[in-house]
N, C-alpha and C positions, 0 to 999 in steps of 0.2 A: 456201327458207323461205316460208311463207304469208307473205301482205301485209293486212294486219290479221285473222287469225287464217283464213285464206281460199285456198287454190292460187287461182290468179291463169293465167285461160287466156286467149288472143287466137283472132281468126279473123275474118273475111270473112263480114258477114251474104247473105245469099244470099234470105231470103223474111222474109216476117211473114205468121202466118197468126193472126187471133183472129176472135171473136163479141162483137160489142159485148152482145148480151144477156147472154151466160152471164157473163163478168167473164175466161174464159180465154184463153190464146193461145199460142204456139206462136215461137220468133223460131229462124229456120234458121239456123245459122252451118258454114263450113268453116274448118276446124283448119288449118294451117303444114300441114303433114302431108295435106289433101283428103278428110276425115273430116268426116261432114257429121253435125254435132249437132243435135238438137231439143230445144232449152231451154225448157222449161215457165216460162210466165210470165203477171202479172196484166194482162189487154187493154189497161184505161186508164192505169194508172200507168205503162205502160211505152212507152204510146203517147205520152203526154207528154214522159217524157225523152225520147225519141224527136226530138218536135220540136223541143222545148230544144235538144240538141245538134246536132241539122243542118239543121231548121227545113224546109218546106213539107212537110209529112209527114202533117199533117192536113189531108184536102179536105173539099170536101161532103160532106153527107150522113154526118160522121162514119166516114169513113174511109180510110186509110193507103194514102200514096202509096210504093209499095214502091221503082218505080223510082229514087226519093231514096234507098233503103234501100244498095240491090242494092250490093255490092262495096266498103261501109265497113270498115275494118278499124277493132276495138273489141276493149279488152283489158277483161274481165270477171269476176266471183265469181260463183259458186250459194251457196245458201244449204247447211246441212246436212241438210235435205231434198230439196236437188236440183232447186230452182228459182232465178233467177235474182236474182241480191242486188244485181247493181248494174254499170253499164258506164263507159267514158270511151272515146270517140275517140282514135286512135291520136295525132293532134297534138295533145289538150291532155292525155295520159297524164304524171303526174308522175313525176321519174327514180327515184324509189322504186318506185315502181311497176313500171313498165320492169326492174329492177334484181332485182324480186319473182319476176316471169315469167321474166327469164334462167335465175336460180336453180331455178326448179323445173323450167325444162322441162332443163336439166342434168341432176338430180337422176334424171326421168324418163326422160329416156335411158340413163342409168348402169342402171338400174332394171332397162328392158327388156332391156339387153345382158346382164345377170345370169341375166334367165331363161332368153334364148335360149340361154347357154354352159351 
């Protein structure tokens, strides 16, 4: 079941790539699974959570220290347009939450065994 109207995925950021000018960016994540997503995302707002949550992430010059990024695991939503609605760090994920992503990635496996049989 979605977690507040939302499939609920996890994964392992792996890059951040954006343009302070244009407002876009790019946050690379690998799936459980080794599926590397590129979740479309807005530069600054996401650069702030960003810091928020694990903090030295902004350097000079306005821009993202990845290697603080690289190898977070973060359990996430897109929006219904397919960009990114919102994260939490694996340790301060609430057990709703947690409990959200069991269920769907369950679901999802059931899903895919259906179509490969």
């Amino acid at each position: 079941m979605p977690f507040m109207g939302k499939v609920v995925e996890k994964g392992k950021i792996k890059d951040f790539r954006g343009t302070w000018g244009s407002g876009l960016a790019t946050l690379v994540i690998e799936d459980e699974g080794g599926l590397i997503h590129n979740v479309s995302c807005e530069n600054a707002p996401t650069v702030r959570a960003l810091e928020a949550a694990f903090g030295n992430i902004i350097t000079e010059g306005h821009t993202v220290n990845v290697s603080n990024l690289k190898d977070r695991v973060i359990y996430y939503e897109m929006t219904d347009w397919g960009t990114l609605a919102g994260f939490v760090p694996e340790e301060e994920a609430p057990v709703e939450l947690i409990e959200a992503y069991e269920k769907d990635k369950k679901h999802i496996s059931k899903k895919k065994l259906k179509e490969v049989v």
